[in-house]
C-alpha positions in Angstrom: -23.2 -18.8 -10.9 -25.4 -16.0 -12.3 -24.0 -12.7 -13.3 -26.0 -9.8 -11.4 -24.2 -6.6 -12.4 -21.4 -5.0 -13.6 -19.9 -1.3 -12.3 -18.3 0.1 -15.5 -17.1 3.2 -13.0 -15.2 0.9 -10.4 -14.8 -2.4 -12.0 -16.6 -4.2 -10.1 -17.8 -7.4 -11.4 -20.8 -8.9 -8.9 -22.2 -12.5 -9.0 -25.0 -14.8 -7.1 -24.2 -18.5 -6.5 -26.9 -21.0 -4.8 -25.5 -24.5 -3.9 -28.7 -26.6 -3.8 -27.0 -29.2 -1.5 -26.7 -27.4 1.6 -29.1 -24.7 0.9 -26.6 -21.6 0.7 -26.2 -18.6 -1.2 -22.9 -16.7 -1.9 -22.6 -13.1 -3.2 -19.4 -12.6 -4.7 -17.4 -9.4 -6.1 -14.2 -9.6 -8.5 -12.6 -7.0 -10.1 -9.4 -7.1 -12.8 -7.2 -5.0 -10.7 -4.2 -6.0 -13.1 -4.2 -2.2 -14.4 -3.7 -0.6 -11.7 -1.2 -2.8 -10.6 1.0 -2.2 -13.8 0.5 1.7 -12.9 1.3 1.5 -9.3 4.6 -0.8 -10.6 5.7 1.5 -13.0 5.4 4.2 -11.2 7.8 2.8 -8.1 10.5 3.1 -10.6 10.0 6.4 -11.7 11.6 7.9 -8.3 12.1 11.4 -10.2 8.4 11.8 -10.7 7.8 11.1 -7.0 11.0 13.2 -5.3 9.1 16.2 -7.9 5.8 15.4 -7.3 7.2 15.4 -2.9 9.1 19.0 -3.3 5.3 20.2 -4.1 4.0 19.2 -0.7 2.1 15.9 -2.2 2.5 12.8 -3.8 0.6 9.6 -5.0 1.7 7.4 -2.1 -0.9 4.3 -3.0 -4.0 3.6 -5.4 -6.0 0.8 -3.8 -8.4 -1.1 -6.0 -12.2 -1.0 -4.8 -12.0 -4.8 -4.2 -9.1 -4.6 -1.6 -11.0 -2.1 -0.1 -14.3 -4.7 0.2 -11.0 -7.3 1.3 -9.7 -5.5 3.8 -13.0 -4.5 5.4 -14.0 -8.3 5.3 -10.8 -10.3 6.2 -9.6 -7.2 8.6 -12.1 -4.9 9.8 -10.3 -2.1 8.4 -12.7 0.7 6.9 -10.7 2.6 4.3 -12.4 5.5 4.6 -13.0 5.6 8.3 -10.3 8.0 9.5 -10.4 6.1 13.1 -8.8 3.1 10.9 -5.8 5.1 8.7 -3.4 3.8 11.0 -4.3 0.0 10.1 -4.8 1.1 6.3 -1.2 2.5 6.4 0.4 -0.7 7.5 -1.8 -3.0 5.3 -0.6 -0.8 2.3 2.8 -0.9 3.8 3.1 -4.8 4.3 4.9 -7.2 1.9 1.0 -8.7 1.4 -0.2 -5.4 -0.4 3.0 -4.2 -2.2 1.5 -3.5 -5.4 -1.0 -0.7 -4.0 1.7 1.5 -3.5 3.5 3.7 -5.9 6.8 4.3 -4.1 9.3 2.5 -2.5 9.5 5.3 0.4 7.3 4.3 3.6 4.7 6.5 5.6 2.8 5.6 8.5 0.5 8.4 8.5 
């Protein structure tokens, strides 16, 4: 595996593999996400901040990490930032699979 670059903005860790044997390549992307899930868990148990942050018309409902982005367009065809595909990105950030993304325990579809 050779390292090919590094994001310091979004994380994003981005290697090149070549398996000699059957003549294939792999490009892979990792990324620690483990802060971001300690945020979005701590904040799921600060319901005051949230029921505040709610009586001013807005709230932090989810921060999803760049690589579940790149996961969810690969394994589901869901663009994150297609507006077409919000309905699919609200139940993927919704389902049991993608719990730590959120930063509530309340649920919106929209």
């Amino acid at each position: 595996m050779r390292f090919v670059d590094f994001d310091p903005i979004s994380g994003i860790t981005t290697t090149f593999t070549y398996d000699h044997t059957c003549d294939q390549f792999t490009i892979a992307h990792s990324q620690d996400t483990t802060a971001i899930q300690e945020s979005n868990r701590l904040a799921q148990l600060d319901i005051d901040s949230h029921r505040a942050q709610a009586k001013n018309d807005w709230s932090l409902y989810a921060k999803v990490p760049n690589i579940v982005i790149m996961e969810w367009k690969q394994k589901f065809g869901v663009d994150f930032f297609n507006p077409d595909h919000w309905p699919q990105a609200m139940k993927l950030i919704n389902s049991p699979d993608y719990r730590d993304v959120k930063r509530t325990t309340y649920h919106h579809d929209r």
